[in-house]
C-alpha positions as a Markdown table, in Angstrom:
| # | Residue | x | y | z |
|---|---|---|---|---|
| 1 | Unk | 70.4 | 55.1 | 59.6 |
| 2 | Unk | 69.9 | 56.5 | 63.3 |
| 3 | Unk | 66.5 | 54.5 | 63.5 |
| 4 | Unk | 67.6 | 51.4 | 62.0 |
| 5 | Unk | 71.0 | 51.1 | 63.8 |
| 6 | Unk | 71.0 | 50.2 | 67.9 |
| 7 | Unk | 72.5 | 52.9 | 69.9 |
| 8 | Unk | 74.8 | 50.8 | 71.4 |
| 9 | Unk | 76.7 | 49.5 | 68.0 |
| 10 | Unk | 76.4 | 52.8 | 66.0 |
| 11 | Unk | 79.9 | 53.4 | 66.9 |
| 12 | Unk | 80.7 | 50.1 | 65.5 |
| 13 | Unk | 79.0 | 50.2 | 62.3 |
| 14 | Unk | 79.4 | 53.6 | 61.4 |
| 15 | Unk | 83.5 | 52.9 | 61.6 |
| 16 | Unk | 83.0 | 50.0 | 59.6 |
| 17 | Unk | 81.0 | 51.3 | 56.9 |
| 18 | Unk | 83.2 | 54.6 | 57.2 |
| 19 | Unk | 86.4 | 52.1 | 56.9 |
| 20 | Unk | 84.9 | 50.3 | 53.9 |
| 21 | Unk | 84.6 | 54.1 | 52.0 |
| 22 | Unk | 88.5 | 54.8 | 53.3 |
| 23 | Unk | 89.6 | 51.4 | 51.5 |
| 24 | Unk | 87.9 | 52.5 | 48.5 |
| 25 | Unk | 89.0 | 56.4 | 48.6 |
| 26 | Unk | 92.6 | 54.7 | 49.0 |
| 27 | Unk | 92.4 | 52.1 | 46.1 |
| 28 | Unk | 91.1 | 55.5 | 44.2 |
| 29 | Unk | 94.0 | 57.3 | 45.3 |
| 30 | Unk | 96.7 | 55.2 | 44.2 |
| 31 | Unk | 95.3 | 54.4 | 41.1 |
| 32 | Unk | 95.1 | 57.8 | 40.1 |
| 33 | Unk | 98.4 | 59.1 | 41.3 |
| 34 | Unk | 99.9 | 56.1 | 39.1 |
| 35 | Unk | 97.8 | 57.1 | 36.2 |
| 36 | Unk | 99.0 | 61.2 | 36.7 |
| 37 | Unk | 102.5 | 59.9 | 37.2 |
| 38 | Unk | 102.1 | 58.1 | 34.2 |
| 39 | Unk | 100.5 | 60.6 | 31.8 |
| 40 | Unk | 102.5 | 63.7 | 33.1 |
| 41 | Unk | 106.1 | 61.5 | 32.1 |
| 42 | Unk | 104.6 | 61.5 | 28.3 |
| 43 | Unk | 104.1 | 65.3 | 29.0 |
| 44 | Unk | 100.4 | 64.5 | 28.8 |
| 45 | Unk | 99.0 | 65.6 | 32.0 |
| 46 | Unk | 95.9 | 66.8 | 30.7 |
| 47 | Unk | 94.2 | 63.8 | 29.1 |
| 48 | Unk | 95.1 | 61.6 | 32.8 |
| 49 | Unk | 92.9 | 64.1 | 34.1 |
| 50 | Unk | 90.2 | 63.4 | 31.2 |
| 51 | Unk | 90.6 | 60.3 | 32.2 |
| 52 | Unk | 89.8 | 60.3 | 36.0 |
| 53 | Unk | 87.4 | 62.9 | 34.9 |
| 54 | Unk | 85.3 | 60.1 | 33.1 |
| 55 | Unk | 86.4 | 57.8 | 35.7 |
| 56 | Unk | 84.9 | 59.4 | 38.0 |
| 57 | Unk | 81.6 | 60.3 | 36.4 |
| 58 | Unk | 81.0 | 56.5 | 35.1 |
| 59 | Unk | 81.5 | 55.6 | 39.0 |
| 60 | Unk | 78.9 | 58.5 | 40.2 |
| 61 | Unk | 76.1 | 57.0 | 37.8 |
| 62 | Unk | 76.8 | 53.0 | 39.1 |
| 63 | Unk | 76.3 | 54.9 | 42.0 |
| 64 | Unk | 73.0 | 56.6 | 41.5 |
| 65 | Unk | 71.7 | 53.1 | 40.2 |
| 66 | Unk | 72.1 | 51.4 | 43.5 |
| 67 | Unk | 71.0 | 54.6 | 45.5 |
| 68 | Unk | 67.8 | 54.3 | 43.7 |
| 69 | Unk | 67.5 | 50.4 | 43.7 |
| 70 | Unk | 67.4 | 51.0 | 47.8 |
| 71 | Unk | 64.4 | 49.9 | 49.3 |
| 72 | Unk | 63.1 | 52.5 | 52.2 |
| 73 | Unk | 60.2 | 50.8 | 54.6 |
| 74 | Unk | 57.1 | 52.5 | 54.6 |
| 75 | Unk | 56.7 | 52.9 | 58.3 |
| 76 | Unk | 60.1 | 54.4 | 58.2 |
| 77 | Unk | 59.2 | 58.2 | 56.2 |
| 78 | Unk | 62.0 | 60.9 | 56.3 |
| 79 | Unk | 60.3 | 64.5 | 57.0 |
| 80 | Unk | 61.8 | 68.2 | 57.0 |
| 81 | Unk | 60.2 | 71.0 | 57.7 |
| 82 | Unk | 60.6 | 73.7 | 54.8 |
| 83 | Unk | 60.1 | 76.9 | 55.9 |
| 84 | Unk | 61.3 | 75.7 | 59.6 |
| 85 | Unk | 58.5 | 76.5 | 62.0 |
| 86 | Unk | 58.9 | 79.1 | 64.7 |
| 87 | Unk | 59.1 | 76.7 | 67.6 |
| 88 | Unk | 61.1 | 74.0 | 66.2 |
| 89 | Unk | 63.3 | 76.8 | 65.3 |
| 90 | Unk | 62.8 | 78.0 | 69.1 |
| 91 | Unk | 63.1 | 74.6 | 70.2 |
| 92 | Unk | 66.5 | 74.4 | 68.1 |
| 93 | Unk | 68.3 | 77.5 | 69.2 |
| 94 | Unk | 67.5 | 76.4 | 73.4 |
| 95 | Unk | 69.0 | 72.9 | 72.9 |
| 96 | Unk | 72.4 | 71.3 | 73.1 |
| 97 | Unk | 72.5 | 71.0 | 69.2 |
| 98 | Unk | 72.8 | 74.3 | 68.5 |
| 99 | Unk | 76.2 | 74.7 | 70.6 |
| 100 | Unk | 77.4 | 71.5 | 68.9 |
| 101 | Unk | 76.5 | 72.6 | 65.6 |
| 102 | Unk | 78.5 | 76.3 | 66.4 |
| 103 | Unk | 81.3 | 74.0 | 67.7 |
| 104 | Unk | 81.3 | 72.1 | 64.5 |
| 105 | Unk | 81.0 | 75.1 | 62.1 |
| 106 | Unk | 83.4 | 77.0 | 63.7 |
| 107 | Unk | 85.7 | 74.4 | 63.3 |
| 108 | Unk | 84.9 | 73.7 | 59.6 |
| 109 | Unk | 85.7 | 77.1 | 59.3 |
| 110 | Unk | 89.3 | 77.2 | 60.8 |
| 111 | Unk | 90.0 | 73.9 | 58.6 |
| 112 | Unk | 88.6 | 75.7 | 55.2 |
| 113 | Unk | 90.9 | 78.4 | 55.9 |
| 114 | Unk | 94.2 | 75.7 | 54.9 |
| 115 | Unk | 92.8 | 72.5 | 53.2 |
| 116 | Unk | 92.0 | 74.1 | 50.0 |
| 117 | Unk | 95.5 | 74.9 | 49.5 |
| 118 | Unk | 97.7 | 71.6 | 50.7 |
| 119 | Unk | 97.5 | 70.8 | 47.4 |
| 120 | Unk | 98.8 | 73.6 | 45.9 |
| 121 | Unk | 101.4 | 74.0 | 48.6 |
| 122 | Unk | 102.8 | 70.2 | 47.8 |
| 123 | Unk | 102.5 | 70.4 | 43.5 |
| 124 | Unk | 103.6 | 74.5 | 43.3 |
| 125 | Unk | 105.7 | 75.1 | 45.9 |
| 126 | Unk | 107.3 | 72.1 | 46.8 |
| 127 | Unk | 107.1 | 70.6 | 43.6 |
| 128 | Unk | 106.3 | 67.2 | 44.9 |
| 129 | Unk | 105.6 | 64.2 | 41.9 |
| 130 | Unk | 102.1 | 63.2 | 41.5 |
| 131 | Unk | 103.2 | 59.9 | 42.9 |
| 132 | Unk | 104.7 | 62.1 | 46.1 |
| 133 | Unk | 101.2 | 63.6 | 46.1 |
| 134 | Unk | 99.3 | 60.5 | 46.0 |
| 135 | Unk | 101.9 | 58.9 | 48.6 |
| 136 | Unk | 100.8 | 61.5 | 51.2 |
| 137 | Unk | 97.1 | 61.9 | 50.4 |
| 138 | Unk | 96.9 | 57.5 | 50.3 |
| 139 | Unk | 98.8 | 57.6 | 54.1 |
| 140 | Unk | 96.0 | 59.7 | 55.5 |
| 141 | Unk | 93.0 | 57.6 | 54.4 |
| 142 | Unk | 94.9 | 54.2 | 55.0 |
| 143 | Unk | 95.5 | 55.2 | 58.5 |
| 144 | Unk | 91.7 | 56.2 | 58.9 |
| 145 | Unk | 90.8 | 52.6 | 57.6 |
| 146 | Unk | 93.0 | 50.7 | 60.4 |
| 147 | Unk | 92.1 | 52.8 | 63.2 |
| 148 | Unk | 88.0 | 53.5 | 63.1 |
| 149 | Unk | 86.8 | 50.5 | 64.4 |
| 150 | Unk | 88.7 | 51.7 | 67.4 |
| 151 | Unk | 87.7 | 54.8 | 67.4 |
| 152 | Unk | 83.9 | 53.2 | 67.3 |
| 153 | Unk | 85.0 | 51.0 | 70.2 |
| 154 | Unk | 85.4 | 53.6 | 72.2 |
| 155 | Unk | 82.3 | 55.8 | 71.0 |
| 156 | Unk | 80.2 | 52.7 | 71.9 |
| 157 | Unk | 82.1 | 52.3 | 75.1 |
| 158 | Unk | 83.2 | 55.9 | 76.7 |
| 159 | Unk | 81.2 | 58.0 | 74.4 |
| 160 | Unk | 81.5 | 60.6 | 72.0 |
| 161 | Unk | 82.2 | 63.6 | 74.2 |
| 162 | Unk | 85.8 | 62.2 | 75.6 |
| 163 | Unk | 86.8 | 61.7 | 71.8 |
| 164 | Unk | 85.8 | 64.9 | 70.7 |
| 165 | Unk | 87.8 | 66.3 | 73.2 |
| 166 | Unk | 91.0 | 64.4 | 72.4 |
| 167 | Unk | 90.5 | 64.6 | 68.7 |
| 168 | Unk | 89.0 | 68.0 | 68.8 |
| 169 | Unk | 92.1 | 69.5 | 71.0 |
| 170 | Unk | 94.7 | 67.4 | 68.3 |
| 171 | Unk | 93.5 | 69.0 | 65.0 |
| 172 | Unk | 94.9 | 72.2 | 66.1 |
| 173 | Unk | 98.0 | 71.2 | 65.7 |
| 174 | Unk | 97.7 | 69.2 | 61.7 |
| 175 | Unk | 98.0 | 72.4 | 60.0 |
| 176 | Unk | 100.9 | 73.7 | 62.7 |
| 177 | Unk | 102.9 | 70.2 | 61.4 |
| 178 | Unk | 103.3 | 71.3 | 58.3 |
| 179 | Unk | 105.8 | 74.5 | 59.0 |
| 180 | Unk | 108.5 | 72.1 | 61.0 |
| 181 | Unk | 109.5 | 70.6 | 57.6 |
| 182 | Unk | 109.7 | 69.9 | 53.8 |
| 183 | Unk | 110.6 | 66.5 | 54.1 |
| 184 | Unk | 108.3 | 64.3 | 52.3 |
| 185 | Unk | 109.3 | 61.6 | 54.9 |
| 186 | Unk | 108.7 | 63.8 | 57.5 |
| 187 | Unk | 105.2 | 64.8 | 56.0 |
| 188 | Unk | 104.1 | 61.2 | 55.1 |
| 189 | Unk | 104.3 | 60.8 | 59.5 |
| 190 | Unk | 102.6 | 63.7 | 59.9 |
| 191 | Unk | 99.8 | 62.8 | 57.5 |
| 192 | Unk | 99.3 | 59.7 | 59.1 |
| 193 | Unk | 98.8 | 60.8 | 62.2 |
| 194 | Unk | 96.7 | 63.4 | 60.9 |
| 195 | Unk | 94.2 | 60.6 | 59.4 |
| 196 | Unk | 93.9 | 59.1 | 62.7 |
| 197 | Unk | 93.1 | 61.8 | 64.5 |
| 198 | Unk | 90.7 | 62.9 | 61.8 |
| 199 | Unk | 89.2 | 59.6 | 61.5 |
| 200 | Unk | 88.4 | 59.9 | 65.4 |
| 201 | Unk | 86.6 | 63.4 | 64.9 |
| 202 | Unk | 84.5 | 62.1 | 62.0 |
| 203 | Unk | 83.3 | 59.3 | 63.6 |
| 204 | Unk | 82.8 | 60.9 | 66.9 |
| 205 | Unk | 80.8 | 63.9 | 65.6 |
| 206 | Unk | 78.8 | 62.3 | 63.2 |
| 207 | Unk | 77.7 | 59.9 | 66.2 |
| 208 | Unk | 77.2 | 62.5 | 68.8 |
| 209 | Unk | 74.5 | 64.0 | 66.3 |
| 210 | Unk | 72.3 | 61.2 | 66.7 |
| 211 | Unk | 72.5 | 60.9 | 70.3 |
| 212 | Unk | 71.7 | 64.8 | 70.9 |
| 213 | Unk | 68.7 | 65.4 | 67.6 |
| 214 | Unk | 65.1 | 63.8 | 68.6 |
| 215 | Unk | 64.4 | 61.0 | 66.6 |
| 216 | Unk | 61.4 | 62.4 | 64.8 |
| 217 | Unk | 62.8 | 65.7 | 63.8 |
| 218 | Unk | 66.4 | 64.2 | 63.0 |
| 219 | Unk | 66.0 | 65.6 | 59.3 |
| 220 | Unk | 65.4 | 68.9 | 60.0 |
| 221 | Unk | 68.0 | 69.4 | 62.7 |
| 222 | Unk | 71.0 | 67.2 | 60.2 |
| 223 | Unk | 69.9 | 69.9 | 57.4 |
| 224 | Unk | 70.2 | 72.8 | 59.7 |
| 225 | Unk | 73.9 | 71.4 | 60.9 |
| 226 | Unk | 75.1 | 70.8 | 57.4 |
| 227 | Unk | 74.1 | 74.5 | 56.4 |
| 228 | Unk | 75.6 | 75.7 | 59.0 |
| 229 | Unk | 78.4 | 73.7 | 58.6 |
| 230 | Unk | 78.6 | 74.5 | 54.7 |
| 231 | Unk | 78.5 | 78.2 | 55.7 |
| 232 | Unk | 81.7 | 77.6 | 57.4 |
| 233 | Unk | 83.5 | 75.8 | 55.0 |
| 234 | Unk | 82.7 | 78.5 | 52.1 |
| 235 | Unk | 83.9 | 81.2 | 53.8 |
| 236 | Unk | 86.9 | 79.4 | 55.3 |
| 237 | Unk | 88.2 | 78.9 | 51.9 |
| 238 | Unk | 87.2 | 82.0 | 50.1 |
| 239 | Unk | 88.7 | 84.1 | 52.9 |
| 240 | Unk | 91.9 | 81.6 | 53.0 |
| 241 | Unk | 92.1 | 81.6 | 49.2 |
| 242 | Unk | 91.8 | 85.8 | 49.6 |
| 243 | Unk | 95.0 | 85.6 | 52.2 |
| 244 | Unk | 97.0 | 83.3 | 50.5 |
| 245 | Unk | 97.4 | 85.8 | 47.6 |
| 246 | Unk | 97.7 | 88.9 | 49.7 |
| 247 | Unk | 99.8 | 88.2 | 52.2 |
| 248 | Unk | 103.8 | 88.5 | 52.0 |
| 249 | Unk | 106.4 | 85.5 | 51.9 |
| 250 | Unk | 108.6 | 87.8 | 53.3 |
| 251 | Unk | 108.5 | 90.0 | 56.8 |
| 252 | Unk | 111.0 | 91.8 | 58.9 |
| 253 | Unk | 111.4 | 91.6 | 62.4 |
| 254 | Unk | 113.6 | 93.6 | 64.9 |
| 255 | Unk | 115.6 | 93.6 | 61.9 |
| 256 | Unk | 115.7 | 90.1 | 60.9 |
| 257 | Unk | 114.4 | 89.0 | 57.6 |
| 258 | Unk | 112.1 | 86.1 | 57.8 |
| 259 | Unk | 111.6 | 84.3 | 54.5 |
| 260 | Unk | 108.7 | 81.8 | 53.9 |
| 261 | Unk | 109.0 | 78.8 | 52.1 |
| 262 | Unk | 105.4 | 79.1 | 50.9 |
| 263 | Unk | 103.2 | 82.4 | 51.2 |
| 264 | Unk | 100.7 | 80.2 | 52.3 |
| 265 | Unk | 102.4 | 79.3 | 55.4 |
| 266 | Unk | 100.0 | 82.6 | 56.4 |
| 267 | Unk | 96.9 | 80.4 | 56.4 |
| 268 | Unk | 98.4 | 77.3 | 57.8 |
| 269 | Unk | 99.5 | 79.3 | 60.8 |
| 270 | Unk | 96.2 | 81.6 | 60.5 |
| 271 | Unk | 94.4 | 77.8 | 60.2 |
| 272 | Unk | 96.1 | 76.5 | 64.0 |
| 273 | Unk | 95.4 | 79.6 | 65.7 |
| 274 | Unk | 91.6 | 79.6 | 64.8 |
| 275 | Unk | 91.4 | 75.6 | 65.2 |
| 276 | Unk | 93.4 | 76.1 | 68.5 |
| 277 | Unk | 90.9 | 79.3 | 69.7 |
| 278 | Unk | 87.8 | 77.3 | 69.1 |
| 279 | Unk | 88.7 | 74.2 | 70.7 |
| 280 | Unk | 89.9 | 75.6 | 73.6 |
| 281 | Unk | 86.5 | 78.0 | 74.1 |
| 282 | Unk | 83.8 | 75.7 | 73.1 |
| 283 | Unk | 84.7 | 72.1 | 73.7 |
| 284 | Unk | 84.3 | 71.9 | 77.8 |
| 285 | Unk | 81.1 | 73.3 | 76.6 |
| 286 | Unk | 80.1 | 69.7 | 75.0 |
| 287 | Unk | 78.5 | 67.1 | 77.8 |
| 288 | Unk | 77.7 | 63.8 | 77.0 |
| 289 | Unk | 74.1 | 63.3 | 76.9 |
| 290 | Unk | 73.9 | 59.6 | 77.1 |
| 291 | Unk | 75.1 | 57.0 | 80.1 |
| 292 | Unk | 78.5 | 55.7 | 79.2 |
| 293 | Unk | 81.7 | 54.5 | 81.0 |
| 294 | Unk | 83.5 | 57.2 | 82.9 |
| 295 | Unk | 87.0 | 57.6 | 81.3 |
| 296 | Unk | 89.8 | 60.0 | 81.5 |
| 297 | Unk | 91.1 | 61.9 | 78.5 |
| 298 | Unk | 94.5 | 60.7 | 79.7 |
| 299 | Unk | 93.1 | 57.1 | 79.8 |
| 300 | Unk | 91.7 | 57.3 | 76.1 |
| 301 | Unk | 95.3 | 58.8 | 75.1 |
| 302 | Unk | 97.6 | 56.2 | 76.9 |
| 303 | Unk | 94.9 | 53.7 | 75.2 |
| 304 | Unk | 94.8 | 54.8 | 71.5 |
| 305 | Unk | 99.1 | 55.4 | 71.7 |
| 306 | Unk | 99.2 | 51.8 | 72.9 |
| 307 | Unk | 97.1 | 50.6 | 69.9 |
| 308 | Unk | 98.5 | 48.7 | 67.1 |
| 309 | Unk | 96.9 | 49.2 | 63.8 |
| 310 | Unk | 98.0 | 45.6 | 62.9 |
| 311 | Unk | 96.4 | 44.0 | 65.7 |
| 312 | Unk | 93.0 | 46.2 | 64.8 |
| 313 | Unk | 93.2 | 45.0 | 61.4 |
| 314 | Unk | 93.5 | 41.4 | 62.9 |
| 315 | Unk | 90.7 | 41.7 | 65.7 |
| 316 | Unk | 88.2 | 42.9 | 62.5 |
| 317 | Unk | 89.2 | 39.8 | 60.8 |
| 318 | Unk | 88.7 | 37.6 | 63.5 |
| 319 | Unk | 85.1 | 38.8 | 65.1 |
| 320 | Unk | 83.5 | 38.9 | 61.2 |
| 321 | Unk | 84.8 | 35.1 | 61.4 |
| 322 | Unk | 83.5 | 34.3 | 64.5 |
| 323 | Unk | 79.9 | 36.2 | 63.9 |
| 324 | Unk | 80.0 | 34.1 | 60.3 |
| 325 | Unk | 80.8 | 30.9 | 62.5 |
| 326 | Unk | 77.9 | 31.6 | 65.1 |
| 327 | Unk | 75.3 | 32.3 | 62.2 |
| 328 | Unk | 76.4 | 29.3 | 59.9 |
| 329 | Unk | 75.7 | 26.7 | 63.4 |
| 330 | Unk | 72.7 | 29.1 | 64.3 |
| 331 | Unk | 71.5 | 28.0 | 60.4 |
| 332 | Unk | 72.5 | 24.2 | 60.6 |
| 333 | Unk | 70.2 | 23.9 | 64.2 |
């Protein structure tokens, strides 16, 4: 995708095909939190999961067909290096990536560490519905869809780096929002700004890969981040998942008893504190690496807090028209 898509509209296109997978991943949502809710009022909760079970799989095999039915251009061949050689490996370690990919790892780690468990924390402890539960994943992904193709805007305009930093410096503070309240309305807001934020990140550091990893060894560096980045993300939740059954609901302090609403308000707090360490250590390590409009983080904030989601929504609609428009009179000539 990095060779067949122009530098300057990868931010673009990677938010739109990104948006199209948050549209689907929200229809998915909703019709599964409606066929939980159903199935666990007929105390049958167990077959609704059969069902998305099967669901699920037929959906994964309609996917395989297509994935195989793609056509890849011969000139166009996809090569990793297995074992890595010595001085790609050199080469690897000396470069820009590798901070990036530490950055990024790191991260996934501090996330691992809580995301497991949200679940948990909303179906045991709070004892949310499923529809509550579907209500609050749904937000998160809907807000993703109507803010990406600003998001790739402003990759394609500003750059990567300047969202990274905003994005990167916000998603310390998702897991803090959770210990303010128990209000499902209060959590629905915070989810939704969560998604944006998150939907910002994505984009951003999925894009900023391409620009730093050499064309013709782009394989070999994506596999290297995402085991690096898988690394983090197992032993983020096996050592959350290990903490979240240790560690008291319960603590005294100066003689004051301090009682927990969740025991797992441990790794939520453990979860913003690592986020919060990371971001702070290794993000003014990131440069931009290609040329780019110079913009403030504070200009990119006042920006994306002045953007309506509606009016996103609406500007989508209207450029697909007018690019269908141009190429229907481009065709008639």
């Amino acid at each position: 995708m990095g060779d067949l898509v122009s530098e300057k509209k990868r931010g673009r296109f990677f938010a739109r095909r990104t948006a199209i997978s948050s549209i689907s991943s929200f229809i998915a949502l909703v019709l599964a939190g409606l066929v939980l809710n159903f199935f666990d009022g007929n105390e049958a909760t167990k077959w609704g999961y059969v069902l998305l079970f099967l669901t699920a799989f037929v959906a994964r095999l309609v996917s395989l067909y297509h994935l195989v039915r793609m056509h890849h251009p011969s000139d166009r061949v996809a090569v990793i290096d297995v074992p890595i050689e010595r001085p790609t490996l050199n080469a690897i370690k000396n470069s820009r990536f590798a901070g990036f990919a530490g950055y990024f790892a790191l991260i996934q780690f501090s996330v691992a560490l809580a995301s497991p468990f949200f679940s948990i924390y909303l179906l045991r402890d709070l004892e949310y519905s499923y529809l509550q539960f579907m209500l609050l994943a749904a937000v998160s992904v809907i807000m993703q869809f109507l803010t990406l193709n600003l998001w790739g805007r402003f990759s394609d305009s500003f750059g990567n780096r300047v969202i990274l930093r905003v994005c990167g410096s916000l998603i310390p503070l998702v897991p803090l929002s959770w210990l303010v309240s128990t209000d499902f309305w209060y959590l629905l807001v915070a989810q939704g700004l969560g998604g944006m934020v998150w939907a910002g990140f994505s984009l951003s550091a999925s894009n900023f890969l391409y620009d730093l990893v050499p064309p013709h060894k782009r394989v070999t560096y994506m596999a290297v981040h995402n085991v690096l980045a898988g690394i983090g993300v197992f032993a983020g939740a096996m050592l959350g998942g290990y903490l979240g059954s240790v560690m008291p609901d319960e603590y005294l302090l100066m003689g004051y008893e301090l009682a927990l609403e969740s025991p797992l308000y441990n790794i939520f707090l453990l979860s913003f504190l690592c986020r919060a360490l990371v971001s702070m250590v290794l993000i003014p390590r990131i440069h931009e690496v290609r040329r780019v409009q110079p913009v403030t983080m504070r200009r990119l904030i006042f920006r994306v807090v002045r953007f309506n989601p509606l009016t996103g929504v609406y500007y989508d609609i209207v450029s697909s028209r007018r690019k269908s428009a141009k190429h229907d009179t481009k065709q008639a000539e």
